[in-house]
C-alpha positions in Angstrom: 13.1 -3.9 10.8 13.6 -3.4 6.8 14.6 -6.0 4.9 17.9 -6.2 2.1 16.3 -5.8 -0.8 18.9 -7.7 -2.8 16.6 -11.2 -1.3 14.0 -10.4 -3.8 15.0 -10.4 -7.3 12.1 -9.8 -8.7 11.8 -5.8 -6.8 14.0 -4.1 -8.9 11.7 -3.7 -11.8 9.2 -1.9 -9.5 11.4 0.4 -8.7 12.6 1.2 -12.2 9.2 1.7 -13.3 7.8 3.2 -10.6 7.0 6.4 -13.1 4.6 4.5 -15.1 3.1 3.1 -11.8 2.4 6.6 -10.9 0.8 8.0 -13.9 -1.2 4.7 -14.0 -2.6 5.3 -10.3 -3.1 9.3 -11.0 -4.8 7.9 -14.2 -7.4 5.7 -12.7 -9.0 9.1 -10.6 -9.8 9.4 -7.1 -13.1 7.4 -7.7 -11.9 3.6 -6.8 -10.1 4.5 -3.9 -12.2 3.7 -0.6 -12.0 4.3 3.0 -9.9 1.9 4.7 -12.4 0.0 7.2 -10.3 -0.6 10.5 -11.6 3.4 11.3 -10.1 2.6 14.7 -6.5 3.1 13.2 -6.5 5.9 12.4 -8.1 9.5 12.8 -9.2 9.9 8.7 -7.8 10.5 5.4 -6.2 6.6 5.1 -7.8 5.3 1.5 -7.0 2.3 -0.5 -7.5 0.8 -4.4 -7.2 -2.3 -5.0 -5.4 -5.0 -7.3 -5.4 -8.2 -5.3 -7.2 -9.1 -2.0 -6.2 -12.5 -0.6 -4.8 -13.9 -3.8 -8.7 -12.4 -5.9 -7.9 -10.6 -8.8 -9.9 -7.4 -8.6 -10.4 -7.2 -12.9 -11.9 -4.0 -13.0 -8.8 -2.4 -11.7 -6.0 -3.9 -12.8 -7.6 -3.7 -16.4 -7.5 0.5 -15.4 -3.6 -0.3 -14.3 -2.4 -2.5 -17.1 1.3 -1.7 -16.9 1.6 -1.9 -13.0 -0.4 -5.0 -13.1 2.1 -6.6 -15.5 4.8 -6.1 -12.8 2.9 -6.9 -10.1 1.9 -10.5 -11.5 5.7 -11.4 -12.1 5.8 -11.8 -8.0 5.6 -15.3 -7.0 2.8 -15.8 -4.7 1.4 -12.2 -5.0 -0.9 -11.9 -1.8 -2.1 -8.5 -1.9 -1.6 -5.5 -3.6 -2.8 -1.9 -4.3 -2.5 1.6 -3.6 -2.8 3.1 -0.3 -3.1 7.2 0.3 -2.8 9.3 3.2 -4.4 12.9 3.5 -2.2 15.3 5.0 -2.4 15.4 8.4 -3.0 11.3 8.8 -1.7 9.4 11.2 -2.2 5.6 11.6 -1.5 4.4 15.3 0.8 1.9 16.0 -0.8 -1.9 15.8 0.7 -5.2 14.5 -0.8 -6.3 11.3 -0.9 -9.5 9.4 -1.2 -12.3 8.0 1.5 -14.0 9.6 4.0 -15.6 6.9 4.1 -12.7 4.4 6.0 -9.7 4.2 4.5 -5.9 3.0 6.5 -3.8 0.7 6.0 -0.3 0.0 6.8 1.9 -3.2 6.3 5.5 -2.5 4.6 7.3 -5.7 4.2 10.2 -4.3 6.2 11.1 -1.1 5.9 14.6 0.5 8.2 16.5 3.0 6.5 15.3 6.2 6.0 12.0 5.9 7.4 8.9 8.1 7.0 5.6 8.6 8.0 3.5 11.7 8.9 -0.6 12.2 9.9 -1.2 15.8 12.3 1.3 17.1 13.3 2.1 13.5 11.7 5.2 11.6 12.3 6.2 7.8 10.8 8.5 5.9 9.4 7.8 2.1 11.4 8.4 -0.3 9.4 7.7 -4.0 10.9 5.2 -6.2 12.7 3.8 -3.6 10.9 1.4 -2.1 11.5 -1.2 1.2 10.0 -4.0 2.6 9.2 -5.0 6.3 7.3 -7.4 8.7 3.7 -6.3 9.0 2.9 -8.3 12.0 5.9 -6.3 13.9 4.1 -3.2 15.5 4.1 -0.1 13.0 3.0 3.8 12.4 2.7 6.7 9.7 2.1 10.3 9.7 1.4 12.5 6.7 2.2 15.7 8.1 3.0 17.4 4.9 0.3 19.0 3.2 -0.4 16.9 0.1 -1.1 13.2 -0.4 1.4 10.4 0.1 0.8 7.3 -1.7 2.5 3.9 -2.1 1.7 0.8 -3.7 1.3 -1.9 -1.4 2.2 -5.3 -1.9 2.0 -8.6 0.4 4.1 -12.0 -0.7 4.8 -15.0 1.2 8.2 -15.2 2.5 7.8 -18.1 5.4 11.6 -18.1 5.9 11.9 -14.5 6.9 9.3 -13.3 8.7 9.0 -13.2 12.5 5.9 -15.3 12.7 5.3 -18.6 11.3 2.2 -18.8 9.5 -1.1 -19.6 10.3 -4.1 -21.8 8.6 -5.6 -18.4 6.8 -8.5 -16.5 8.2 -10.7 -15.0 5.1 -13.6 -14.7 6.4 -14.0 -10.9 6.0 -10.2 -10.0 4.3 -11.2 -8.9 1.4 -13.7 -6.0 3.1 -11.2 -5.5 5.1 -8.5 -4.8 3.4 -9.4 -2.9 0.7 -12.8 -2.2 1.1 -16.1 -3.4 0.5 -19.4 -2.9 -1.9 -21.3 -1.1 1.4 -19.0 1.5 2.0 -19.6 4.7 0.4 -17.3 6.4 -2.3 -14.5 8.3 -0.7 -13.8 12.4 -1.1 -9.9 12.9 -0.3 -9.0 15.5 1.7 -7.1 18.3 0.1 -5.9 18.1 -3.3 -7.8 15.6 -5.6 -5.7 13.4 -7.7 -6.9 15.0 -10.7 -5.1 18.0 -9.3 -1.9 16.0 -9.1 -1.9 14.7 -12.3 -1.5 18.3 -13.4 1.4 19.2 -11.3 3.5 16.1 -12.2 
């Protein structure tokens, strides 16, 4: 299930700026983004860099992504946020996520032929600039079958009266590791073309 994106006024200045976003995230290298740490997902090539974990200001980034970081902080209740890459030929299995009481929104920065993303018995492809929001606890998948990168920025937000699940007290013991990486795990190599590369091409 995707959600009407007219219920959250505050998305449309993503989208319009989802340019600067871009150069912003090509800008800030290849070097902050880290394996994502639930390996049993998927099969490899799933990175992340983050902004927010859990509601924690990650400084060092969002001082490297002034301009997205600007619009990100105008979301009430801003949970999480970042960018998240897959390599081509990544897949990440279907699974439920969470936490329960927040929704996930994606806005595709860089979106090759190839790519698709499922919510239930719905699939979509990623379109960039346009982006959509969903229920992360409802069971979900992605392939990058092109043969360059796809990356979105990621965002979770509390939206109690329209997810699926009520919430739950919070479990953070381990969230922010999880979710975007911690200080153990070793710098990440992307498969296929580095984002330096990209930068060129755009």
């Amino acid at each position: 299930m995707f959600y009407d994106k007219a219920l959250f006024p505050w998305l449309p200045p993503l989208e319009e700026n989802w340019r600067a976003i871009r150069a912003e995230m090509l800008g800030a290298g290849g070097e902050g983004f880290l394996p994502y740490v639930e390996r049993h997902l998927y099969n490899f090539g799933w990175s992340v860099y983050g902004l927010y974990a859990w509601g924690i200001r990650l400084d060092v980034h969002c001082e490297e992504c002034p301009e997205t970081t600007r619009l990100i902080e105008a979301i009430p209740g801003l949970f999480t946020a970042g960018f998240s890459r897959l390599d081509p030929r990544t897949h990440i299995r279907a699974h439920c996520g969470g936490p329960e009481g927040v929704l996930r929104l994606h806005l595709p920065l860089l979106a090759p032929e190839g790519c698709e993303f499922r919510v239930g018995d719905r699939t979509r492809p990623w379109r960039e600039g346009e982006a959509f929001v969903f229920d992360d606890c409802l069971e979900h998948e992605a392939w990058n079958r092109g043969d360059s990168p796809r990356v979105v920025l990621l965002l979770d937000f509390p939206a109690p009266d329209l997810v699926h699940y009520p919430p739950k007290p919070k479990r953070v013991k381990g969230a922010v590791d999880a979710l975007f990486g911690g200080p153990a795990i070793p710098r990440y190599k992307p498969k296929g073309a580095t984002l330096a590369e990209l930068r060129e091409r755009l």
